[in-house]
TORPATI-517138 format. One record per residue (C-alpha): residue number from 0; x, y, z. Coordinates in steps of 0.5 Angstrom, whole numbers, always signed. Layout:
{i->NUM, east->X, north->Y, up->Z}
...
END
This chain:
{i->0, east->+11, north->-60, up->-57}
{i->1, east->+8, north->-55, up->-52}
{i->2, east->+9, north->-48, up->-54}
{i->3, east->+11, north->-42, up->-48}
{i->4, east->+11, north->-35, up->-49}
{i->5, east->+14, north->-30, up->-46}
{i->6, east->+11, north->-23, up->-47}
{i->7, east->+15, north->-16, up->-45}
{i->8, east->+11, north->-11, up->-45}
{i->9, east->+15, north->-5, up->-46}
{i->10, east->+15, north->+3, up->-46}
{i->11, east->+21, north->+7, up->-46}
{i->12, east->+26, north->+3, up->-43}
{i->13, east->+30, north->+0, up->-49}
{i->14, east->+37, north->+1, up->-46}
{i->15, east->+35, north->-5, up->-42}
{i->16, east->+31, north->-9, up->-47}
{i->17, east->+37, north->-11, up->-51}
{i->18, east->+39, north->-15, up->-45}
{i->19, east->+33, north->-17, up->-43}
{i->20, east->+31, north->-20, up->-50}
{i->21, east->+37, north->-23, up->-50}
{i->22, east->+37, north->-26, up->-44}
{i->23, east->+31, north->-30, up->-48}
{i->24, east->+34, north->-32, up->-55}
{i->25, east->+39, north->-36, up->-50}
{i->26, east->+34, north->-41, up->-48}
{i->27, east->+36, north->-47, up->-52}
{i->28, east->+28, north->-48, up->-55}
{i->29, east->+25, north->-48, up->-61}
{i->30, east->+17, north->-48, up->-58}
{i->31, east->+19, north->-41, up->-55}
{i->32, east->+16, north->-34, up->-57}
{i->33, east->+19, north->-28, up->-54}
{i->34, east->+13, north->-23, up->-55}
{i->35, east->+15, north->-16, up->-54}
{i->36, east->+10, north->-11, up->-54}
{i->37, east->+11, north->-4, up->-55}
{i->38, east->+6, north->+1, up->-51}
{i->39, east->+8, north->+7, up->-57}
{i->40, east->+15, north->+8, up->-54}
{i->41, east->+18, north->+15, up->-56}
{i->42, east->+26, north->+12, up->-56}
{i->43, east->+29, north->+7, up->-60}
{i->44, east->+25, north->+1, up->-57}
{i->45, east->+23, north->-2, up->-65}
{i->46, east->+29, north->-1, up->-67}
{i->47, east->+33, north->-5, up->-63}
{i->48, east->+27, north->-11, up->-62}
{i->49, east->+27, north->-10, up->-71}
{i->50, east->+35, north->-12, up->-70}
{i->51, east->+36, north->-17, up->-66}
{i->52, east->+29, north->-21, up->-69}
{i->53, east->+33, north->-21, up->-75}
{i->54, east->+38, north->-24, up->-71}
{i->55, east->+33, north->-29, up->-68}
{i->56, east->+26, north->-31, up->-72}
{i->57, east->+23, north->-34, up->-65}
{i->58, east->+22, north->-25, up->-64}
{i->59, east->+16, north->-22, up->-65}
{i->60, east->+15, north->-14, up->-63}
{i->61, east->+8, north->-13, up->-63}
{i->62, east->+4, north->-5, up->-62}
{i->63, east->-4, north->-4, up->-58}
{i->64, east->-8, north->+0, up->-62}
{i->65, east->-6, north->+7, up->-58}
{i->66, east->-2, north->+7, up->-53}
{i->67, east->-5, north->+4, up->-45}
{i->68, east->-4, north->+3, up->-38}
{i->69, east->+0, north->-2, up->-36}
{i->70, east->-6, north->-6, up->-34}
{i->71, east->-10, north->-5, up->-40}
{i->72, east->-3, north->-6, up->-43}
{i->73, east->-2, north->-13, up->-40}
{i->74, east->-9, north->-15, up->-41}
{i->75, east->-8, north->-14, up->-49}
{i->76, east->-2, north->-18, up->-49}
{i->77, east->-4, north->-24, up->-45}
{i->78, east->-11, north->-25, up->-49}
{i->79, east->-7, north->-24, up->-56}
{i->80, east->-4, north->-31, up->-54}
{i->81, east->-6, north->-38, up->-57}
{i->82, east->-10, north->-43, up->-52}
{i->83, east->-6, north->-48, up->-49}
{i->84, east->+0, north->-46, up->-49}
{i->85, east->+3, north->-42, up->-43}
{i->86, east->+5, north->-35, up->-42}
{i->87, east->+10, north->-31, up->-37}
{i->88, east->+10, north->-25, up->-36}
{i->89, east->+17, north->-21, up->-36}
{i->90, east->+18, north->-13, up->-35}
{i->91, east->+24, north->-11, up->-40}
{i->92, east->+29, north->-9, up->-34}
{i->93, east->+28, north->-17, up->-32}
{i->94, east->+31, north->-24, up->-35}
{i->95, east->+31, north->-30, up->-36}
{i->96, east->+35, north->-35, up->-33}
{i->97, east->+39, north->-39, up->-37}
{i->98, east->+36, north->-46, up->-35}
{i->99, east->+29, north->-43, up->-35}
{i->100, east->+26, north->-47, up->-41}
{i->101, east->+30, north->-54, up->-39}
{i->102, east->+27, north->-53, up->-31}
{i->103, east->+20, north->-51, up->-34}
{i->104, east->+20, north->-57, up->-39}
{i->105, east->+23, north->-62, up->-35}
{i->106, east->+17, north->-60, up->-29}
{i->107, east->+12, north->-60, up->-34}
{i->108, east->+14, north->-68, up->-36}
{i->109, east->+14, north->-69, up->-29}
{i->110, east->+7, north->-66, up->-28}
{i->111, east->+3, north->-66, up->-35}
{i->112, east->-3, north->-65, up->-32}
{i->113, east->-1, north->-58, up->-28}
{i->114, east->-4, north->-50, up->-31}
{i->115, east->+2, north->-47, up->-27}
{i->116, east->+9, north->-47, up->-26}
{i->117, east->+11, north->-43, up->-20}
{i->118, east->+18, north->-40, up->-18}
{i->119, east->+18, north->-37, up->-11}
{i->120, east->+23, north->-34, up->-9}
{i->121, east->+26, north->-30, up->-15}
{i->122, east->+33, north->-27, up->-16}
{i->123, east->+34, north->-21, up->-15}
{i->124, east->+38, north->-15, up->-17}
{i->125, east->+38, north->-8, up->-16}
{i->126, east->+41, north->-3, up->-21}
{i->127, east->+46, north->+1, up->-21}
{i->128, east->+41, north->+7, up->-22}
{i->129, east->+36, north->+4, up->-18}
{i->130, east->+36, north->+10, up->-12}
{i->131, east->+36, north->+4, up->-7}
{i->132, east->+40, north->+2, up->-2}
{i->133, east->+41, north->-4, up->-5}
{i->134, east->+43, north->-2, up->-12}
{i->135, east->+49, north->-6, up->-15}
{i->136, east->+47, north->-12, up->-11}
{i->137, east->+44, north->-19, up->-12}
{i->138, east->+40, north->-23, up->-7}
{i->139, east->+39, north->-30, up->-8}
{i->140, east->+37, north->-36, up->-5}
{i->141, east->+42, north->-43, up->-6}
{i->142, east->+37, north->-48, up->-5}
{i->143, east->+33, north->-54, up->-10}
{i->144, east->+27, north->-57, up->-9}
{i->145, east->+20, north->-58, up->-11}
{i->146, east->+13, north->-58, up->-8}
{i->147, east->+5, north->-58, up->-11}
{i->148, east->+2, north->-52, up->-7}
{i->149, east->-6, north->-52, up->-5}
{i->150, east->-8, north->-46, up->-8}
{i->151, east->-13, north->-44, up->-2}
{i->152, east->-8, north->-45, up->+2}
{i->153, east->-3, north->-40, up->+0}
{i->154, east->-9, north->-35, up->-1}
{i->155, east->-11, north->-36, up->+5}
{i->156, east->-4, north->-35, up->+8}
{i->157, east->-3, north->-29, up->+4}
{i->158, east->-10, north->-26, up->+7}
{i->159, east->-8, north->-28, up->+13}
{i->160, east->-1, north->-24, up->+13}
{i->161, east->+3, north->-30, up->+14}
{i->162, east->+6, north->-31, up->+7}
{i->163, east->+8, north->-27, up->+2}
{i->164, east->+4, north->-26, up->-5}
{i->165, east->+10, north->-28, up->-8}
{i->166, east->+8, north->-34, up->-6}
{i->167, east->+3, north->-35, up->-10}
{i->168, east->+4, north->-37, up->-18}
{i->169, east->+6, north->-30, up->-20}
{i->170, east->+5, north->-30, up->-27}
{i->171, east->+10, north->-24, up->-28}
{i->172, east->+18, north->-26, up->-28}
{i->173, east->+16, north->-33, up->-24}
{i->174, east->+11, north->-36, up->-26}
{i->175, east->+9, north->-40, up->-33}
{i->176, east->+1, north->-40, up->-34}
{i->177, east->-3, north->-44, up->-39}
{i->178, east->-8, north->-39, up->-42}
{i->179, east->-14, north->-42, up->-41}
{i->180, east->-13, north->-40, up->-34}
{i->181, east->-14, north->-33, up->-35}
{i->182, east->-19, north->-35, up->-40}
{i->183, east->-23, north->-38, up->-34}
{i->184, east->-22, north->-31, up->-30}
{i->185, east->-25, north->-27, up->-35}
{i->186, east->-31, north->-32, up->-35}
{i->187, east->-32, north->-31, up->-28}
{i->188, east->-31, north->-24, up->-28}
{i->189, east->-32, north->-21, up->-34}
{i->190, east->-25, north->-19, up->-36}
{i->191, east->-18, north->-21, up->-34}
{i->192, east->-15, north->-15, up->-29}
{i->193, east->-19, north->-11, up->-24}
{i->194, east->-13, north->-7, up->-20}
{i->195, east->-9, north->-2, up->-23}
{i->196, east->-4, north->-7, up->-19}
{i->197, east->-4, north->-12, up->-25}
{i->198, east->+2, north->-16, up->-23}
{i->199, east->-1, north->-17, up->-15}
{i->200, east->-8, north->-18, up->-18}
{i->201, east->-7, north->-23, up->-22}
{i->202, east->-3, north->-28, up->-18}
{i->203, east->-9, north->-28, up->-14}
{i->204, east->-14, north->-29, up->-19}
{i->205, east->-10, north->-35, up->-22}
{i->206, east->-9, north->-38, up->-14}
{i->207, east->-17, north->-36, up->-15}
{i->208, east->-19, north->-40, up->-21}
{i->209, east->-14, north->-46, up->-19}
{i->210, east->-13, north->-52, up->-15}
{i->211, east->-7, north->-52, up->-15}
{i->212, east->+1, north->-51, up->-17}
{i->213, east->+7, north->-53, up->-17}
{i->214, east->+13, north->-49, up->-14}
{i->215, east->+20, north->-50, up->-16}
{i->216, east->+26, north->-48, up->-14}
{i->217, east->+31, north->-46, up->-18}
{i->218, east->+26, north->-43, up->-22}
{i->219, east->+26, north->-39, up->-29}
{i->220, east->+26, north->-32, up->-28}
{i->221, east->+31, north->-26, up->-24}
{i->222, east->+27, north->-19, up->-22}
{i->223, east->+31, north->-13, up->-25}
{i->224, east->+29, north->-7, up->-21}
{i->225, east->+31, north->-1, up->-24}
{i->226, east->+30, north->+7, up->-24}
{i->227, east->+25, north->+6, up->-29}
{i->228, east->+21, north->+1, up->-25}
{i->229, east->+14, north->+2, up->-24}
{i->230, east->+15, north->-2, up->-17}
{i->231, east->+20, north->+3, up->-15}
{i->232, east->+17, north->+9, up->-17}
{i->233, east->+10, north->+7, up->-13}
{i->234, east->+13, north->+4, up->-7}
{i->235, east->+20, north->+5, up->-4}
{i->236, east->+23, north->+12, up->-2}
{i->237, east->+27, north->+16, up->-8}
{i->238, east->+23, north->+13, up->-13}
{i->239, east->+21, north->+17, up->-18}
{i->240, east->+15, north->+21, up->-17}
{i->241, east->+13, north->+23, up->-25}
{i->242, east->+13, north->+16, up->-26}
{i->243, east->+8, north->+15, up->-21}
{i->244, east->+5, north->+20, up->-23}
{i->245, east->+4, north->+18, up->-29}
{i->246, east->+3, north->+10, up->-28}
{i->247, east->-3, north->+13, up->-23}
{i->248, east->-5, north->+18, up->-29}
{i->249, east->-5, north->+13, up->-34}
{i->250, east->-10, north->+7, up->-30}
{i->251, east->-17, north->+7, up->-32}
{i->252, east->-18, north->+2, up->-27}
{i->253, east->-17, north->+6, up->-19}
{i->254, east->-15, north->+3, up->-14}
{i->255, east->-21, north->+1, up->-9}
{i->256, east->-25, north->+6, up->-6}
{i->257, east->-23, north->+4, up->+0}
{i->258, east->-15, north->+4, up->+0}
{i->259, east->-16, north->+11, up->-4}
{i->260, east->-8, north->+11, up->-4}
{i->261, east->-2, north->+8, up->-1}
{i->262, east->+5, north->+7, up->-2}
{i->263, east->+6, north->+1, up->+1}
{i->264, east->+7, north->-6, up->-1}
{i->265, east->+3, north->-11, up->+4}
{i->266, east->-4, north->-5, up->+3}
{i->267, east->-4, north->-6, up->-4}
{i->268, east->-4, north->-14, up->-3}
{i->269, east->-10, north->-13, up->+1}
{i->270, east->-13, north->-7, up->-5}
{i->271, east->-12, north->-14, up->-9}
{i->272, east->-16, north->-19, up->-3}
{i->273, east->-20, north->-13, up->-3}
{i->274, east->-22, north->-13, up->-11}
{i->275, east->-21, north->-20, up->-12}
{i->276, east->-27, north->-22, up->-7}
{i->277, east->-31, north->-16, up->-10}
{i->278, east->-31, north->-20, up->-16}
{i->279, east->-33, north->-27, up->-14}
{i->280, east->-27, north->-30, up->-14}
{i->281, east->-26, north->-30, up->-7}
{i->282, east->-29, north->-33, up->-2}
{i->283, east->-34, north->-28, up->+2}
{i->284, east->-33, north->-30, up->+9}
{i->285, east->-26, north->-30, up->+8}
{i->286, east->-22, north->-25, up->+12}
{i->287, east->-17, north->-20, up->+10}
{i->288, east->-12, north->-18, up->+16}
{i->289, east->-12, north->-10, up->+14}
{i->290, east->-10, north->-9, up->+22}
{i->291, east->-5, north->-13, up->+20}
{i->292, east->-3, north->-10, up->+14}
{i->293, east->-4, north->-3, up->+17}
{i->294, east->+1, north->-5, up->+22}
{i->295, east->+7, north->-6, up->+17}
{i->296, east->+4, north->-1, up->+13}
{i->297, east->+5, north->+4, up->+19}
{i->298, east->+12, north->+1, up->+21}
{i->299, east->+14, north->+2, up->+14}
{i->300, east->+12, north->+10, up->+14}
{i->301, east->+16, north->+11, up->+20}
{i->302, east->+22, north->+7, up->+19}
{i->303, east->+24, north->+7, up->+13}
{i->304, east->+28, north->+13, up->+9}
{i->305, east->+22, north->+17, up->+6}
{i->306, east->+23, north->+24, up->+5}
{i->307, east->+19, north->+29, up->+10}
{i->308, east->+14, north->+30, up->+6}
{i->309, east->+13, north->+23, up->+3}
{i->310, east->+12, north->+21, up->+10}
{i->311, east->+7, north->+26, up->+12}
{i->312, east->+4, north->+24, up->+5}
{i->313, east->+3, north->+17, up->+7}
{i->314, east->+1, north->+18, up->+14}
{i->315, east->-5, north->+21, up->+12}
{i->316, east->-7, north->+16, up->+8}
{i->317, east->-5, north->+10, up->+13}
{i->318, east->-9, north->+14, up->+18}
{i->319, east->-16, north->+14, up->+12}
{i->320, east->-15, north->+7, up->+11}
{i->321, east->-16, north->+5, up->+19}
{i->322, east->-22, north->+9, up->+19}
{i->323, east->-25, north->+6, up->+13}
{i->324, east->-23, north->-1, up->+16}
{i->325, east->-25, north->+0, up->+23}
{i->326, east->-17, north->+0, up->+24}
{i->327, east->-15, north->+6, up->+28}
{i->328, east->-12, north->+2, up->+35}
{i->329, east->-8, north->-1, up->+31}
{i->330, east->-4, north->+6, up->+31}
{i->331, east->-5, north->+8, up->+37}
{i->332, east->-2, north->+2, up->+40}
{i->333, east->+4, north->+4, up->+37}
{i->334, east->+4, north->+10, up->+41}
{i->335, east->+5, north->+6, up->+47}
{i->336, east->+11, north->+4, up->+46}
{i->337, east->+17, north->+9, up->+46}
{i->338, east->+18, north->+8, up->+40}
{i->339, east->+16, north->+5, up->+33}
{i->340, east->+22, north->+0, up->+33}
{i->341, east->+20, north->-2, up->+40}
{i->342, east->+13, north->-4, up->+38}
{i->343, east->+15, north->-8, up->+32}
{i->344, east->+20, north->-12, up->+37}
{i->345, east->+15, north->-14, up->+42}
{i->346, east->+10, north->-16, up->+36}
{i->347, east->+10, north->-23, up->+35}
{i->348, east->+8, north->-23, up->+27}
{i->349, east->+11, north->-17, up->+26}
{i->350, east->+18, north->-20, up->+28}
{i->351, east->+16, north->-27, up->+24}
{i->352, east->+13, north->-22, up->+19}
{i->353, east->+14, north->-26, up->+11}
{i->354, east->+19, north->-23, up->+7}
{i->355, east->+24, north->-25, up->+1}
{i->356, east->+29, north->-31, up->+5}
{i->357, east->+36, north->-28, up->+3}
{i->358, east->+42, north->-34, up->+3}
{i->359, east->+47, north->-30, up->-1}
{i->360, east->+48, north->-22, up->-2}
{i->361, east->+52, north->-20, up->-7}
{i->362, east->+54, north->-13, up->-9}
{i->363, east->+56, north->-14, up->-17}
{i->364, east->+59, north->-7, up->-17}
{i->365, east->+66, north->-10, up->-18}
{i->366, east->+65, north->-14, up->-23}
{i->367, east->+63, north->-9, up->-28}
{i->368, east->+57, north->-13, up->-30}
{i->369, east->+54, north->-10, up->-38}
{i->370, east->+47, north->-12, up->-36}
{i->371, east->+42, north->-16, up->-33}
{i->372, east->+43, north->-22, up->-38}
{i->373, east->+51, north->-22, up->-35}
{i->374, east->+47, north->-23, up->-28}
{i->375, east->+42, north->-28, up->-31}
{i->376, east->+48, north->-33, up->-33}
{i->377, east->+52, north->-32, up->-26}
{i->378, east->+46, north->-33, up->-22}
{i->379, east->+45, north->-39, up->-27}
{i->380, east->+53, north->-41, up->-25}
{i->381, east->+52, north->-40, up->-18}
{i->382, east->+45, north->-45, up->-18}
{i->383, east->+49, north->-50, up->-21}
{i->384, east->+52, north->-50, up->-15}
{i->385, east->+47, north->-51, up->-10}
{i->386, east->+44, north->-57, up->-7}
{i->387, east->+38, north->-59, up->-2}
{i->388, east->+44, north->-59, up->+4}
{i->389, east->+44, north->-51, up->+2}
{i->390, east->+48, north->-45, up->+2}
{i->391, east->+55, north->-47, up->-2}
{i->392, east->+62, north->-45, up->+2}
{i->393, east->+64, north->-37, up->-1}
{i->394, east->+70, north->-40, up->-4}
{i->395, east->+65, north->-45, up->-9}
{i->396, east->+63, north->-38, up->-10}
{i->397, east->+68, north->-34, up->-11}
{i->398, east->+71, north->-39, up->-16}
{i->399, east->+64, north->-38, up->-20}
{i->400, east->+65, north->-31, up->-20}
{i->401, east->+72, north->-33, up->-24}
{i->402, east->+70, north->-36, up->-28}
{i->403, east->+64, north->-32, up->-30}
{i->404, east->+68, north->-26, up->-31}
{i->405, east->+75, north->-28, up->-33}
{i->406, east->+77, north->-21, up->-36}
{i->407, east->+79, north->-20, up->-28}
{i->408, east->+84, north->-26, up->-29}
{i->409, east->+87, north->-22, up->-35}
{i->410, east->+90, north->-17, up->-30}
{i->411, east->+97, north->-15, up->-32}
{i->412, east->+98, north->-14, up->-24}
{i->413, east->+97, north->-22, up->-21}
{i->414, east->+97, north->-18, up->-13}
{i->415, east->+91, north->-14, up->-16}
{i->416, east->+88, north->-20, up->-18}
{i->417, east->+90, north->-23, up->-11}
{i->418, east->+87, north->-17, up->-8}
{i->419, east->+80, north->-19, up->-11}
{i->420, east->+79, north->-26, up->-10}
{i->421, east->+80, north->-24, up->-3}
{i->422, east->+75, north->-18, up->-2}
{i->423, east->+70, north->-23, up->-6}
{i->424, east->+71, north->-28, up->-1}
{i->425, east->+71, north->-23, up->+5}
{i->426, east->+64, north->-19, up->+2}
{i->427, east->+61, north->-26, up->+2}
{i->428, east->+63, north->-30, up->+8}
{i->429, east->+61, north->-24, up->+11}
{i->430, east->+55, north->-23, up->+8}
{i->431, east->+53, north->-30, up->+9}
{i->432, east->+54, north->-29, up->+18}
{i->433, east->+51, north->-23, up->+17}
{i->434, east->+45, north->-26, up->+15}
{i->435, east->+47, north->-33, up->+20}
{i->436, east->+45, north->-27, up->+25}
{i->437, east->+40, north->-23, up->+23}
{i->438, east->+37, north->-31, up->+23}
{i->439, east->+39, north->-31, up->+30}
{i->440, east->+36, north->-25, up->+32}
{i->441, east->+30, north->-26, up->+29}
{i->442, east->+29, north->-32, up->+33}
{i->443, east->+30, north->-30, up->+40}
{i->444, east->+26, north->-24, up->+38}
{i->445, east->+21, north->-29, up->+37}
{i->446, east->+22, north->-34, up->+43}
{i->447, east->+22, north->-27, up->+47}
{i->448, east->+15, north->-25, up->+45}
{i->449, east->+13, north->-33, up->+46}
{i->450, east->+15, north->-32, up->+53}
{i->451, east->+12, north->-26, up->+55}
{i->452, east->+6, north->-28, up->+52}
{i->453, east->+6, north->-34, up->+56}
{i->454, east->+8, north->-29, up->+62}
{i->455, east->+3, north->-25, up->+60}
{i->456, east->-2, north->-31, up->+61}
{i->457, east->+0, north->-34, up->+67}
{i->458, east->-1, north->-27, up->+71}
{i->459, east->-8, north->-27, up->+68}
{i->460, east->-9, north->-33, up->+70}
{i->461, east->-6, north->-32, up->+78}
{i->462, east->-12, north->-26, up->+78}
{i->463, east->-17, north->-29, up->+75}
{i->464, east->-15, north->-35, up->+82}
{i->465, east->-16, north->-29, up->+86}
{i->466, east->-21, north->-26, up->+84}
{i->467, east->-24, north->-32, up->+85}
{i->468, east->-22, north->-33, up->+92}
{i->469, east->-23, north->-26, up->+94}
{i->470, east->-31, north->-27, up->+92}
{i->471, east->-30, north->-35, up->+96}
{i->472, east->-29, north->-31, up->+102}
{i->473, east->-33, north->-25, up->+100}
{i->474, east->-39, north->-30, up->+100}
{i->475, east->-36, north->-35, up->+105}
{i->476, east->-37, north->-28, up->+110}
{i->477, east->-44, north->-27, up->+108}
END
């Protein structure tokens, strides 16, 4: 039987490792080892690992030498793990849905020959804690399906900005990766991680080294995202500044001296392009769309809930990027439209920029949810109810929730419970015409900017005729 690891770096975080761990002892799999390596935390972290592996011998709680950089860190814990075998990579504020290891068994025996299992999109629930406008809230896809991807396909797609890199194997909370795969990238390279973003870089090193993958749906893991995130701290407004700092200080490992700095997602997929094609791993001749990345980059600046000086900050370092990658039209074309908003709605790829499909939005917050282990089990329960037909009805869902979490049931007010059931069902019928209409607009804003396009063309088109008939009559006179 194939052994699968599941290896959580860790470091300060152990008031949501417990459930993440969890999470993991709930997999009905005897061939599984969870793998939690601590980066010299100063709370309670080896205590609480130390406990529950007396509860589960399948735990094993592992340190580095000194204390590392998230990227050395994780570079430790996946060359530490047997040849043959496969290796998730899980943060200690995700989980492991509770289907993971029968899905991930059944694809493997389906396709014995494939190195990487792949899981797009991956549930995501925002903590109470999170400084997001999304924290309490849930986000899933209700959907089944499985399809073998071409891994240079997909590599030129996320290139190209037509997909996002979530699409390709993640090996951190989507994907299982048999080793030999990063043993193949250190061949080629000389070791296995060469951003600081190593959850970036690796999905892009492994799409590098392999032929292809099988991408499945429902997958195996759920992001957590947490105010202890690194993600959050690096890349969204209100993230935690010191962690940034810290994550920044730490890294012996700089992001490419072109980049320099950003703080935005789509410019540190293009750090990842940047540095993998530097490596070898890439094709030379294959083309980064940083005007693209830039673009999105500059609507996020502006757009999105930054502090004032945040904005400034990343302002200044969009504008060095476009200098550096010849770019800096791109910005100024903004300036022509009234304002940032209007540029994004009349740019086509802007409207059909690649994001996270959403079928349901779910704010848990109600359901007075203990941890993100209880999240992984309700987003297991709603899965079971999903079909290749699509989004359930909000009242298959509403009954999951019952289910789930009956402590409401036993209200001794029936009305109170009544009450519930009801706002459950309003918030998700509403959730899902929200989303049914946002579907919409996109796709008129899209026929829209096709149709001005093709405006745009035939007006061309009628002055170049009579500039042809002008130099006729022109030539016709003389």
């Amino acid at each position: 039987m194939t052994f699968f690891s599941v290896i959580i770096p860790t470091s300060n975080r152990c008031h949501t490792l417990e459930q993440t761990i969890r999470s993991c002892m709930a997999q009905d799999d005897e061939h599984l080892r969870i793998v939690v390596s601590d980066n010299h935390s100063t709370d309670a972290t080896r205590d609480v690992v130390e406990g529950l592996a007396k509860k589960d011998a399948r735990i094993l709680y592992q340190q580095p030498p000194h204390r590392m950089s998230l990227a050395a860190h994780w570079e430790y814990c996946l060359m530490n793990q047997s040849a043959g075998q496969y290796a998730m990579l899980l943060g200690s504020d995700d989980a492991l849905l509770p289907g993971c290891m029968k899905r991930a068994r059944a694809a493997l025996h389906e396709h014995p020959g494939i190195e990487v299992l792949h899981s797009y999109p991956c549930p995501a629930y925002y903590y109470d804690d999170s400084q997001s406008p999304n924290a309490g809230k849930l986000f899933m896809v209700l959907r089944q399906g499985h399809e073998i991807r071409q891994s240079s396909d997909w590599l030129r797609q996320v290139a190209e900005a037509r997909a996002e890199i979530t699409q390709l194997p993640f090996p951190y909370q989507q994907s299982w990766v048999k080793t030999d795969v990063f043993q193949r990238i250190i061949s080629r390279t000389g070791r296995l991680i060469h951003s600081p973003m190593p959850d970036l870089f690796l999905a892009v090193a492994v799409a590098a080294v392999t032929d292809s993958y099988l991408s499945v749906y429902p997958g195996f893991g759920l992001g957590g995202y947490s105010a202890s995130s690194n993600g959050s701290a690096t890349t969204q407004p209100r993230g935690d500044r010191k962690l940034e700092d810290q994550f920044y200080a730490e890294n012996e490992i700089t992001l490419h001296k072109k980049v320099n700095y950003s703080r935005s997602l789509p410019v540190l997929v293009g750090e990842v392009l940047l540095q993998a094609r530097d490596k070898g791993l890439l094709p030379s001749d294959m083309t980064i769309a940083w005007e693209k990345f830039i673009a999105r980059a500059w609507v996020e600046c502006h757009s999105w809930d930054w502090s004032p000086e945040e904005t400034a900050e990343n302002a200044a370092a969009l504008t060095r990027l476009a200098e550096a990658m010849d770019c800096v039209e791109v910005m100024q074309q903004s300036r022509t439209f009234r304002s940032i908003s209007d540029w994004e709605a009349s740019t086509e790829w802007l409207i059909n920029w690649p994001h996270y499909p959403i079928d349901l939005a779910l704010d848990v917050r109600p359901l007075q949810i203990r941890g993100v282990d209880e999240v992984a089990e309700l987003v297991e329960d709603i899965l079971q109810c999903a079909g290749p037909e699509g989004p359930i009805p909000a009242k298959a869902i509403a009954r999951v929730i019952d289910q789930r979490f009956g402590r409401f049931s036993e209200a001794p007010d029936a009305g109170q419970n009544k009450l519930l059931h009801s706002v459950v069902i309003k918030n998700l019928e509403l959730q899902l015409e929200l989303q049914e209409s946002a579907n919409l607009i996109t796709r008129l804003r899209a026929e829209s900017a096709r149709r001005a396009q093709e405006r745009d063309k035939a007006k061309a088109k009628s002055r170049e005729y009579r500039e042809q008939i002008d130099r006729m009559r022109k030539e016709k006179v003389k």
